[in-house]
N, C-alpha and C positions, 0 to 999 in steps of 0.2 A: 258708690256702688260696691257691694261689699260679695265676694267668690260663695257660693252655696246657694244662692239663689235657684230656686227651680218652679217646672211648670209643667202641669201635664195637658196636651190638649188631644181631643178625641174625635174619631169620626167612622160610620160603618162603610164595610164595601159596600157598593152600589153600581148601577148599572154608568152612573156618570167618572166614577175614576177607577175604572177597569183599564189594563193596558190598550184593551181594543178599543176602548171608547177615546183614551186618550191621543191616541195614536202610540205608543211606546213600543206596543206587542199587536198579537194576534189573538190574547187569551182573555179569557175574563177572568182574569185575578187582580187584586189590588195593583195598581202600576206605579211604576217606580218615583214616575214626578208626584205621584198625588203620595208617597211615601215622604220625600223632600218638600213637597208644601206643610206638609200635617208638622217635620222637623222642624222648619223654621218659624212655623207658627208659634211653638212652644217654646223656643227661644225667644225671639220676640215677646209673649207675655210672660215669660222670665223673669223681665227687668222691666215694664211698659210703665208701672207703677213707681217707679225709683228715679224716673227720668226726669230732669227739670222740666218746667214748662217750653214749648215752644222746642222739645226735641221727637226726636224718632231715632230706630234702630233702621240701617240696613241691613241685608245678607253681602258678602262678598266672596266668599268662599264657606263651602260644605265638601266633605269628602265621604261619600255615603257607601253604606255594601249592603246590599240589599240581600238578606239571606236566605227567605224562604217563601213560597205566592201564601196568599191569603184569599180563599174563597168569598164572592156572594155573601155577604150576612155578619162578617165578620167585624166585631169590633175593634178596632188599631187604635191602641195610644202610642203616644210618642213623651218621651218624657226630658228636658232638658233640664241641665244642671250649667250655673256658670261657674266655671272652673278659673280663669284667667282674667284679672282687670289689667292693663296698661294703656292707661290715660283713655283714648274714647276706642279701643279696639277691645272687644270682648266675644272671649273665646269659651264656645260650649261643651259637651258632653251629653250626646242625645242618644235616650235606646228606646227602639218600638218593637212589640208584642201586642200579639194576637191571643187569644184562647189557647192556642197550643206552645206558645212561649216566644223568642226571641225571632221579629222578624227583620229588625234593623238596625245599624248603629251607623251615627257618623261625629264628626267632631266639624263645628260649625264656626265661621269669625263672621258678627258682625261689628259693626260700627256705630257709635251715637253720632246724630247728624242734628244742624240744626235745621229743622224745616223748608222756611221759606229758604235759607241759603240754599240749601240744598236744589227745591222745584226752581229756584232762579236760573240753575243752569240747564232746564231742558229750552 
């Protein structure tokens, strides 16, 4: 797994990940978890392709700032970069934008896991 890695994944507002709809707020602006889903998604297929067989990434830590709402209609990318390998913990660089420019950043850790070890212990 080699640092530079990146991914952009995209999604519009919509009436399902509004803070009202999600519960977060009271407003219909893009809400803050469906902000932190769109992040880690894009980390996630960051590296999805680089993985040996029979792994996955977790999320375990994000540290997000949410900067500015994003109306209705609005298209949000999220854009990760991996910055950080040591051994299976890998550390991102994520920013999202709207139409009007910078609406998030946060720096992300997940982890490579091996699958089945992993679901063996729910």
């Amino acid at each position: 797994m080699e640092k530079g890695l990146t991914y952009t994944s995209k999604t519009t507002v919509d009436a399902s990940n509004t803070a009202r709809a999600m519960g977060s707020g009271d407003m219909e602006v893009f809400a803050t978890p469906a902000l932190v889903a769109l992040m880690e998604n894009a980390a996630m297929n960051a590296v999805k392709e680089h993985l040996s067989e029979g792994s996955s990434t977790v999320g375990a830590m994000i540290q997000t700032t949410h900067l500015k709402p994003s109306a209705t209609g609005e298209e949000i990318t999220a854009t990760a970069t991996l910055e950080e390998v040591d051994g299976r913990k890998l550390t991102f660089s994520i920013t999202a934008h709207d139409s009007k420019g910078t609406v998030g950043e946060a720096t992300h850790i997940r982890y490579i896991v091996d699958r089945q070890r992993f679901l063996s212990k729910l």
